[in-house]
DRENZA-933387 format. One line per 4 residues: number of its first residue (from 1); for each residue x, y, z of C-alpha. Coordinates in steps of 0.02 Angstrom, whole numbers, plus 32768, in hexadecimal, padded with zeros to 4 digits. Example, Ala and Ser with C-alpha at 12.3 -4.5 7.8 and 13.67 -1.06 7.14 Angstrom:
BEGIN
1) 8267,7F1F,8186  82AC,7FCB,8165
//
This chain:
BEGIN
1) 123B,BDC4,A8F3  1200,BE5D,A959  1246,BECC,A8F2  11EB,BE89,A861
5) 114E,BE77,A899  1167,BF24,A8CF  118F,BF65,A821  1110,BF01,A7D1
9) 107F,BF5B,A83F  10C5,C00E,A82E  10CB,BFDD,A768  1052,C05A,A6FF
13) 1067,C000,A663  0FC1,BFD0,A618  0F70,C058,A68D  0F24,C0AC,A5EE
17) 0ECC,C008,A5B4  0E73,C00F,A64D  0E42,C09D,A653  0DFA,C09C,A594
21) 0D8E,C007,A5DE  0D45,C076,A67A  0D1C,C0EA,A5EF  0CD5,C074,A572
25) 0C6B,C034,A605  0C24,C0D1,A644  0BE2,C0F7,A594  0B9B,C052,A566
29) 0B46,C059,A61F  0B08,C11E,A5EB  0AC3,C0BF,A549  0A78,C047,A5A3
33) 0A26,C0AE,A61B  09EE,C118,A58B  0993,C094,A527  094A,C057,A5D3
37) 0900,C10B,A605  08B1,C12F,A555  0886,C06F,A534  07D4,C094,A518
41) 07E7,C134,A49A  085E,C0D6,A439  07E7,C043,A42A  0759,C0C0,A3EA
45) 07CF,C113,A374  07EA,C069,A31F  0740,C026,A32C  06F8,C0C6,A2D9
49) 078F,C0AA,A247  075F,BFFC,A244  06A1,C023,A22E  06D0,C0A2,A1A2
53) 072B,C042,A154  06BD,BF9A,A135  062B,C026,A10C  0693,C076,A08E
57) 06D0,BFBD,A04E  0613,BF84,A03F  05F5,C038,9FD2  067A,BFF0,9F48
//
């Protein structure tokens, strides 16, 4: 029983999947964190397209 539960800890198999998911997370936090930080210019970029377009719509 010891020497199972041994093995089973010093086991590496499925080491890689975890890692992948420590990667995955640290880029959906950086995304995160980067639509936080610039928020407010994003929201101005797409206001201003939003006002250009419906101005340009009302011209047709």
């Amino acid at each position: 029983m010891i020497k199972r539960f041994i093995e089973w800890f010093q086991c590496d198999k499925g080491a890689t999947a975890v890692e992948y998911g420590f990667i995955a997370g640290g880029i959906a936090l950086a995304i995160v964190a980067a639509v936080f930080l610039s928020g407010e210019s994003l929201q101005t970029i797409f206001n201003n397209m939003a006002d250009t377009m419906s101005s340009t719509a009302s011209k047709l």
